[in-house]
C-alpha atoms as a printed R data frame, in Angstrom:
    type eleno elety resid chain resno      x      y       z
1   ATOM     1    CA   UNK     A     1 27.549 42.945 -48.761
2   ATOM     2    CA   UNK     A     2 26.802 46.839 -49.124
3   ATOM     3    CA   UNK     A     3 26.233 48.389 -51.726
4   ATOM     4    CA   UNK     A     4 27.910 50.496 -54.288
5   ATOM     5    CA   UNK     A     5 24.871 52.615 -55.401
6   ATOM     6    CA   UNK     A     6 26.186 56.282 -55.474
7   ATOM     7    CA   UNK     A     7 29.485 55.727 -54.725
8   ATOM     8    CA   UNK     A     8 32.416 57.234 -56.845
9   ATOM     9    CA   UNK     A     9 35.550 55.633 -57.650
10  ATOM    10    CA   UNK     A    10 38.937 56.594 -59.058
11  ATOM    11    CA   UNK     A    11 40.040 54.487 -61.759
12  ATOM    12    CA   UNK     A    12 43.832 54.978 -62.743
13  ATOM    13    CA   UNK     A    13 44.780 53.097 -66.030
14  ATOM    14    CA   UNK     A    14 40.884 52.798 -67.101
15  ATOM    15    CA   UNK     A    15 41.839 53.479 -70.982
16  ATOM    16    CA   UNK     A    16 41.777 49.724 -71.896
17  ATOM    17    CA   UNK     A    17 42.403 46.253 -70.195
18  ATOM    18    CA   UNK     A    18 41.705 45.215 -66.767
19  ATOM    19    CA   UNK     A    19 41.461 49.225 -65.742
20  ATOM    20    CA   UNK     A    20 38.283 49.485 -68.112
21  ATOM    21    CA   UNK     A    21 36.755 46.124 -67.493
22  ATOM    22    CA   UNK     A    22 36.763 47.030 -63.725
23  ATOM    23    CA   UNK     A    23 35.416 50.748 -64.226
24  ATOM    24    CA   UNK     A    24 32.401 49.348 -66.469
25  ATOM    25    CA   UNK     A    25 31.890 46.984 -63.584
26  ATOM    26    CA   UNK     A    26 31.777 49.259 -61.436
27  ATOM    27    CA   UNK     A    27 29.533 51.671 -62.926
28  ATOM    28    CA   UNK     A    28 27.290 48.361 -63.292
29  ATOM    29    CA   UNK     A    29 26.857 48.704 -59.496
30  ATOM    30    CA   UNK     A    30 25.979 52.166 -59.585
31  ATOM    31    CA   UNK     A    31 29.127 53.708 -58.909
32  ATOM    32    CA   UNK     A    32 30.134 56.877 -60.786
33  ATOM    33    CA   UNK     A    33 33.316 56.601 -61.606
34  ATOM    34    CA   UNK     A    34 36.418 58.863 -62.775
35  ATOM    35    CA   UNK     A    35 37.853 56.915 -66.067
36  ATOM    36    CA   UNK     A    36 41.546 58.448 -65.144
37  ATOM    37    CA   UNK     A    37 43.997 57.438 -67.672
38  ATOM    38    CA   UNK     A    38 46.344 59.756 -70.291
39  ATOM    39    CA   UNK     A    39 44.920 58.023 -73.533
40  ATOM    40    CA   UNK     A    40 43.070 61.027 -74.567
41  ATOM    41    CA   UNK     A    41 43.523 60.025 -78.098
42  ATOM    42    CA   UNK     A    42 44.022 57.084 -80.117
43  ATOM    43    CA   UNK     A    43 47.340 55.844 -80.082
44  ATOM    44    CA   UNK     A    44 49.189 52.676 -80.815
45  ATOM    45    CA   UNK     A    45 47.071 50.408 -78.683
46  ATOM    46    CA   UNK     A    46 42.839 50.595 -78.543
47  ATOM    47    CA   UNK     A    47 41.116 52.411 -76.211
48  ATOM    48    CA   UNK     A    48 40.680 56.360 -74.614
49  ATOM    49    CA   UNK     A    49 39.333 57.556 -71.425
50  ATOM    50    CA   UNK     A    50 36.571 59.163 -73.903
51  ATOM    51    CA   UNK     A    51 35.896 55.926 -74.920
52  ATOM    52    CA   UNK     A    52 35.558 53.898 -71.748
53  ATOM    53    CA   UNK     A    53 33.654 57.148 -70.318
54  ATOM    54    CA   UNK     A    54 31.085 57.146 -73.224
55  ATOM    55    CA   UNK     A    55 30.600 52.673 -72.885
56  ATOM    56    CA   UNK     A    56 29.326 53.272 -69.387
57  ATOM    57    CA   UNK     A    57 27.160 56.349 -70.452
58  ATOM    58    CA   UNK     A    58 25.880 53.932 -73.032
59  ATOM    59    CA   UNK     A    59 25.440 51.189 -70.920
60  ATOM    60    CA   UNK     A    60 23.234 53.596 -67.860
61  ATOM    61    CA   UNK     A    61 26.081 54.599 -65.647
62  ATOM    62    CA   UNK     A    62 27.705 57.754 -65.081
63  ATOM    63    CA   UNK     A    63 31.527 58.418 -65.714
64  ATOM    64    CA   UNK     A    64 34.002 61.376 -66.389
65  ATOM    65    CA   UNK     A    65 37.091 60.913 -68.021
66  ATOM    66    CA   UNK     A    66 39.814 62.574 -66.595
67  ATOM    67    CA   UNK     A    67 43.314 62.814 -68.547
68  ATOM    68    CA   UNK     A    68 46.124 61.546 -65.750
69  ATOM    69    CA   UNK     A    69 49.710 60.489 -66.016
70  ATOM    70    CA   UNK     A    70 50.232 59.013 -62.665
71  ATOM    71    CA   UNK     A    71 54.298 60.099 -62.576
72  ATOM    72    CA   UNK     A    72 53.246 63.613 -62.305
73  ATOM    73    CA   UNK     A    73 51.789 64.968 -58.899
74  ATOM    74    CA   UNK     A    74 50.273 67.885 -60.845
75  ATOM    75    CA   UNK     A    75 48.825 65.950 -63.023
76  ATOM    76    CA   UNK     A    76 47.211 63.157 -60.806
77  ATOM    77    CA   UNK     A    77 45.886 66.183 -58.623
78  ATOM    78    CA   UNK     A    78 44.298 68.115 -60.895
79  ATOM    79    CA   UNK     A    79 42.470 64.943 -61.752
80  ATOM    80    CA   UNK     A    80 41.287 64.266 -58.452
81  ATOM    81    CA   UNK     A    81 40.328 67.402 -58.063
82  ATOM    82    CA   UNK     A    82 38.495 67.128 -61.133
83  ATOM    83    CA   UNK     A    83 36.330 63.999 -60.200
84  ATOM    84    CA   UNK     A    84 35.749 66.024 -56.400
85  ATOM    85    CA   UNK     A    85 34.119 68.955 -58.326
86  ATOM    86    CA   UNK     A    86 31.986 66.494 -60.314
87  ATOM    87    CA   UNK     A    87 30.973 63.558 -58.257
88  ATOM    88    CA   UNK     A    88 31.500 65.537 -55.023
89  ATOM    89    CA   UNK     A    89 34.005 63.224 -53.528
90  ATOM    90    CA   UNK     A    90 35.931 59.586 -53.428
91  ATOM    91    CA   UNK     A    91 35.512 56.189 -51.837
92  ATOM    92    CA   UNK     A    92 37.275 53.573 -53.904
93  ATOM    93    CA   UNK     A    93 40.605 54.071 -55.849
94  ATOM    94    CA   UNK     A    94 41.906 51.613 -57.868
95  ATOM    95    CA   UNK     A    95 45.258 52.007 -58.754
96  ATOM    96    CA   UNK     A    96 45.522 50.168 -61.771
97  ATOM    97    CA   UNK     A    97 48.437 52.325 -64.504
98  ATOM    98    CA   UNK     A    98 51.172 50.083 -65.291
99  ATOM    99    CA   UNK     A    99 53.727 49.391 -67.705
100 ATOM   100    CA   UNK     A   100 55.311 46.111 -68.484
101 ATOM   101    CA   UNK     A   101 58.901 45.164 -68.826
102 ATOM   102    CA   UNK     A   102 59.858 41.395 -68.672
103 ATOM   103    CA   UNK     A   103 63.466 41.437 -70.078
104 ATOM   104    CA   UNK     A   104 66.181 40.207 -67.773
105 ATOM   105    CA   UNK     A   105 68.304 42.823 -65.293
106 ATOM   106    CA   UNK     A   106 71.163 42.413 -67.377
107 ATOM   107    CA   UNK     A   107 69.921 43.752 -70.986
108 ATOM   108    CA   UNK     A   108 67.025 46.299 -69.142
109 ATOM   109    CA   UNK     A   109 68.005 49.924 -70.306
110 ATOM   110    CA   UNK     A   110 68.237 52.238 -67.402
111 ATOM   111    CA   UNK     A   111 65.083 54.127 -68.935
112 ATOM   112    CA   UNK     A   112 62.795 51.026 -68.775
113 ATOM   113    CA   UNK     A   113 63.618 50.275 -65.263
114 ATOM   114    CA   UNK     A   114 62.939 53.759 -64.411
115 ATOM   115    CA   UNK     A   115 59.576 54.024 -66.128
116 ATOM   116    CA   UNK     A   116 58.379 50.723 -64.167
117 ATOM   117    CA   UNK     A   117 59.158 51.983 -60.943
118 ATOM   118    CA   UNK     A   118 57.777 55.792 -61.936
119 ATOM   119    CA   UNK     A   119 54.670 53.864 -63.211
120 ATOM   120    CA   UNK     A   120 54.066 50.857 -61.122
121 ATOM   121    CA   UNK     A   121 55.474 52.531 -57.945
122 ATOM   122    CA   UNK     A   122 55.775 56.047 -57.897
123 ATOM   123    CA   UNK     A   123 52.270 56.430 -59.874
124 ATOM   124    CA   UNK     A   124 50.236 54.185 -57.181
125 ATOM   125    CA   UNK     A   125 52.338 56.448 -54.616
126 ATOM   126    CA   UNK     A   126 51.279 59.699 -56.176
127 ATOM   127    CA   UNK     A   127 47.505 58.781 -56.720
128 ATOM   128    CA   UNK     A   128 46.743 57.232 -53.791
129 ATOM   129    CA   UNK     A   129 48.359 60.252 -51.671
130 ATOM   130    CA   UNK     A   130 45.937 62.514 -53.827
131 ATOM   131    CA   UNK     A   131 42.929 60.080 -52.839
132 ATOM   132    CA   UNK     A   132 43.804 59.798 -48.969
133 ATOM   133    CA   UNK     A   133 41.723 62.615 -47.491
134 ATOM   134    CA   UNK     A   134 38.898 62.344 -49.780
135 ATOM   135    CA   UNK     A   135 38.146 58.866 -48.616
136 ATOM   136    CA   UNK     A   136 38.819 59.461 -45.273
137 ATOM   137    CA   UNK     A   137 36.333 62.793 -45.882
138 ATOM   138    CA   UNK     A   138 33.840 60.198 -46.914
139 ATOM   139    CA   UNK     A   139 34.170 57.920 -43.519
140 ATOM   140    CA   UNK     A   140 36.192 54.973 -45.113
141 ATOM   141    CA   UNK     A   141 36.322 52.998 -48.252
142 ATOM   142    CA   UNK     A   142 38.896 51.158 -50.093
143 ATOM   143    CA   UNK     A   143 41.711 51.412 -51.871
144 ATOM   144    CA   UNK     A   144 42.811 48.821 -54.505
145 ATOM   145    CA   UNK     A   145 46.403 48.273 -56.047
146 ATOM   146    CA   UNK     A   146 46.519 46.112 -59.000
147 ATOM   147    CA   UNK     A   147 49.791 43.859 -58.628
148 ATOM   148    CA   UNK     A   148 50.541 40.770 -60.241
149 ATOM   149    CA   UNK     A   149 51.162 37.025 -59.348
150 ATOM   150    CA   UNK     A   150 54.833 37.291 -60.948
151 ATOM   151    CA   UNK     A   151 56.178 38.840 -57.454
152 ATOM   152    CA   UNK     A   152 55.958 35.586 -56.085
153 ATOM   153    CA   UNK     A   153 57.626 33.392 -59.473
154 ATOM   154    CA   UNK     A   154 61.457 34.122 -57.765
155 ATOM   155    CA   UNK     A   155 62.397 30.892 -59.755
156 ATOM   156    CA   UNK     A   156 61.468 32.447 -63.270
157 ATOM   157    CA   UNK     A   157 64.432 35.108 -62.095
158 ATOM   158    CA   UNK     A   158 64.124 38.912 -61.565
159 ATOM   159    CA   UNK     A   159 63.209 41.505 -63.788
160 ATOM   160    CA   UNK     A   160 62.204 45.630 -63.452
161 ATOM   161    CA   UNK     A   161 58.109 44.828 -63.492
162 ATOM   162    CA   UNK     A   162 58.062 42.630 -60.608
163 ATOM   163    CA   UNK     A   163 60.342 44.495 -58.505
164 ATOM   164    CA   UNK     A   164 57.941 47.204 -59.059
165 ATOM   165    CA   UNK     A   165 54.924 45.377 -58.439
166 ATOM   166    CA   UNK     A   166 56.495 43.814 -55.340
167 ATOM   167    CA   UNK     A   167 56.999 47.660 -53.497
168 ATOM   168    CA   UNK     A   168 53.807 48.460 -54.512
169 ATOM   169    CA   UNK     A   169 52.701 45.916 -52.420
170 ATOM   170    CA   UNK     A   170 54.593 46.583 -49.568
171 ATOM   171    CA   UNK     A   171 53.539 50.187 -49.683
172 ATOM   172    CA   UNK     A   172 49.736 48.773 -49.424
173 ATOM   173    CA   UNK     A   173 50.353 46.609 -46.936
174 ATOM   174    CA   UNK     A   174 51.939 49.035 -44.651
175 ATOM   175    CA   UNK     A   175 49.080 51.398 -45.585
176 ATOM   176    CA   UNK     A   176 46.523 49.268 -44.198
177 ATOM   177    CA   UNK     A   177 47.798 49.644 -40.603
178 ATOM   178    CA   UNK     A   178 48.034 53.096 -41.267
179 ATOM   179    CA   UNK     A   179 44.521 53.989 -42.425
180 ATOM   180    CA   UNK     A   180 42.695 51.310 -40.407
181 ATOM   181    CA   UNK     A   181 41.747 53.699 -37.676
182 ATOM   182    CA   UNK     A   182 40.182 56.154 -40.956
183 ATOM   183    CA   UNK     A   183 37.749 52.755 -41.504
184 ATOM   184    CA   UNK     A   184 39.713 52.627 -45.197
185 ATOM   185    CA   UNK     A   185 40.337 49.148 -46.555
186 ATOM   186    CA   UNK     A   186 43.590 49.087 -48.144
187 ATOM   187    CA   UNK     A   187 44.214 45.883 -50.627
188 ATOM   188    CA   UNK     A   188 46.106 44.402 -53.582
189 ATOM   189    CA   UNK     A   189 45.297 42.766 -56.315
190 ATOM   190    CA   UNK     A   190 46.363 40.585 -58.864
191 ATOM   191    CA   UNK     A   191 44.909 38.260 -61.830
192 ATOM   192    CA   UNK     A   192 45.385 34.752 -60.625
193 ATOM   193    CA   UNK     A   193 46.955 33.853 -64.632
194 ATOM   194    CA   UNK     A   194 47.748 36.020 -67.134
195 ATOM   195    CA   UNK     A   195 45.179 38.511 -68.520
196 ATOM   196    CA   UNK     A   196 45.721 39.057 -72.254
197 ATOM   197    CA   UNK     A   197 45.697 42.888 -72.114
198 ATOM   198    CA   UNK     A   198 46.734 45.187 -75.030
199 ATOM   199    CA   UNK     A   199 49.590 46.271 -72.763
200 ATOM   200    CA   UNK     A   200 50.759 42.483 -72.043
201 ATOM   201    CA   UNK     A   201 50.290 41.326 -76.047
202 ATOM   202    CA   UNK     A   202 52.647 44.949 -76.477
203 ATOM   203    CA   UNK     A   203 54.938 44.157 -73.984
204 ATOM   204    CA   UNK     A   204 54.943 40.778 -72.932
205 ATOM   205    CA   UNK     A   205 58.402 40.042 -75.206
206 ATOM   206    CA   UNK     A   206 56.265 37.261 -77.340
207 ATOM   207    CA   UNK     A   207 55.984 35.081 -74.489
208 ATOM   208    CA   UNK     A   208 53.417 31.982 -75.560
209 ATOM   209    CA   UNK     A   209 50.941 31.451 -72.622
210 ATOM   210    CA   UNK     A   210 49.183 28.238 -72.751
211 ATOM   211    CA   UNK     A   211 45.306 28.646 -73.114
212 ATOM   212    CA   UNK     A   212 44.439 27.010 -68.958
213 ATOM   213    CA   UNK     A   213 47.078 30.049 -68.069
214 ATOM   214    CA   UNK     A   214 44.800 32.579 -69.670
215 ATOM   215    CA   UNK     A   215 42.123 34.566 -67.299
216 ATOM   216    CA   UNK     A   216 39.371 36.683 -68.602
217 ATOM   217    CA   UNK     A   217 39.690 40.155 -67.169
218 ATOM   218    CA   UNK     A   218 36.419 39.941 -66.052
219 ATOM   219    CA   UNK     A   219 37.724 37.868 -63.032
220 ATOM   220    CA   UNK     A   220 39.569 40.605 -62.119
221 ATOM   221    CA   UNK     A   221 36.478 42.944 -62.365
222 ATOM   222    CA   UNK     A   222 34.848 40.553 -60.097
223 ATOM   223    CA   UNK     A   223 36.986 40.560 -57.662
224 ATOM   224    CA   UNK     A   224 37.967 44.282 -57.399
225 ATOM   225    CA   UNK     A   225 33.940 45.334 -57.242
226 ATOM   226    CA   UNK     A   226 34.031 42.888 -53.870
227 ATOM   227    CA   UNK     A   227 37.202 44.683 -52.178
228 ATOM   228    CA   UNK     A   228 35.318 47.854 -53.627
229 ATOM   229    CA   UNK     A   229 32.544 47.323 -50.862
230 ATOM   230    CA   UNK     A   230 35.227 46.350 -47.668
231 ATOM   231    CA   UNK     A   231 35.913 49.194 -45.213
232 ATOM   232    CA   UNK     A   232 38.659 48.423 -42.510
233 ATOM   233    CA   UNK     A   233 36.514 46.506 -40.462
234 ATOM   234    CA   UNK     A   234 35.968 43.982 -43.878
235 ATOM   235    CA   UNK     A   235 38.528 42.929 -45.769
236 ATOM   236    CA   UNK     A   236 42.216 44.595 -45.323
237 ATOM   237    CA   UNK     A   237 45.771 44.292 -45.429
238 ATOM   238    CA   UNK     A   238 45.932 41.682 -47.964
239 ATOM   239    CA   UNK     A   239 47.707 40.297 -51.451
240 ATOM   240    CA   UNK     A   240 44.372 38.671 -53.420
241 ATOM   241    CA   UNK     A   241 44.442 36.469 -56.323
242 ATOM   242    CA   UNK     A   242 41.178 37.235 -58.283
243 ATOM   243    CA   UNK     A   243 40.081 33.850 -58.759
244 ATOM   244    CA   UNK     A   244 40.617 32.754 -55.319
245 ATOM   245    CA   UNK     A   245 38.540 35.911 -54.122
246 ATOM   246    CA   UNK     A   246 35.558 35.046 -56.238
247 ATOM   247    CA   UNK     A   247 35.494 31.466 -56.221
């Protein structure tokens, strides 16, 4: 496999979670990565892009945090442009910002369905539009949506996060016939069980998960430094489960 040694990647959502377990892997690699996120303070749940940034400083790697909210276009290019100045380009995004809303279509307040699909949707939209011509600049890379296994689970009955999940990934896997000819992988994502984020424990409606349907986000860390190293002539134009990437 190539390697990652002086690449840079854009990592949306990197405050906490899966977002900041795959930027410190990453920067493990040798990758110098943009912790993108808009946690520039504490808030209700742990972690800051100042944070995240200053663990892989710590740890030997180089990172910049860059404050994001991935439902503005201003704001998700002025961070790009940001992480161009620094690191002098972009070869791997990974489009990780999501919220999470499990309630049922019927009792989901207009608001809440509209944040998932400004999130979960229009953010991976907005940031990987921003990221486009810096990674085709670069002569290919890859591009990485994080999605989630629960756009398959039709029999546990609908609900605003997995319809926003689900666009996402047709949006990527559209994409990768698009950019193929720009030598850019293009690729979801998704924890094969449930990763025990801050964001899920928040928002996951006290919903018990039994202890063999728990994954360590590490596995997803794993598996999103491998689709880090594809181009378009590796792996593209897929929906991956982490632990059946890695194992």
């Amino acid at each position: 496999m190539p390697s990652l040694d002086g690449k840079v990647a854009f990592v949306a959502g990197a405050s906490r979670g899966i977002g900041s377990t795959i930027a410190r892997a990453l920067a493990a690699e040798g990758v110098a990565v943009a912790v993108a996120a808009r946690s520039e303070e504490p808030g209700k749940l742990p972690g800051t892009i100042g944070s995240v940034a200053d663990a892989i400083a710590t740890a030997g790697g180089h990172a910049l945090p860059v404050a994001c909210d991935v439902t503005s276009e201003a704001s998700v290019n002025d961070a790009v442009a940001a992480t161009v100045s620094e690191f002098g380009g972009i070869d791997i995004l990974v489009a990780n910002a999501g919220v999470l809303w499990l309630g049922p279509v019927e009792s989901t307040p207009l608001k809440r369905w509209q944040l998932c699909l400004d999130v979960n949707l229009t953010g991976v939209f907005l940031v990987t539009k921003a990221v486009i011509p810096h990674v085709r600049a670069r002569g290919g890379g890859s591009l990485i949506a994080v999605t989630t296994t629960g756009v398959g689970m039709v029999e546990h009955g609908a609900n605003a996060y997995w319809v926003s999940k689900a666009a996402a990934e047709r949006l990527y896997l559209g994409l990768a016939a698009d950019l193929r000819d720009d030598n850019i992988a293009v690729n979801c994502l998704s924890p094969s069980r449930v990763v025990l984020t801050e964001g899920w424990q928040a928002g996951g409606g006290g919903m018990a998960i039994p202890a063999e349907m728990v994954e360590p986000p590490e596995a997803m860390a794993r598996a999103a430094v491998l689709l880090a190293r594809q181009d378009a002539g590796g792996i593209t134009g897929t929906v991956l489960r982490s632990e059946e990437l890695t194992n």
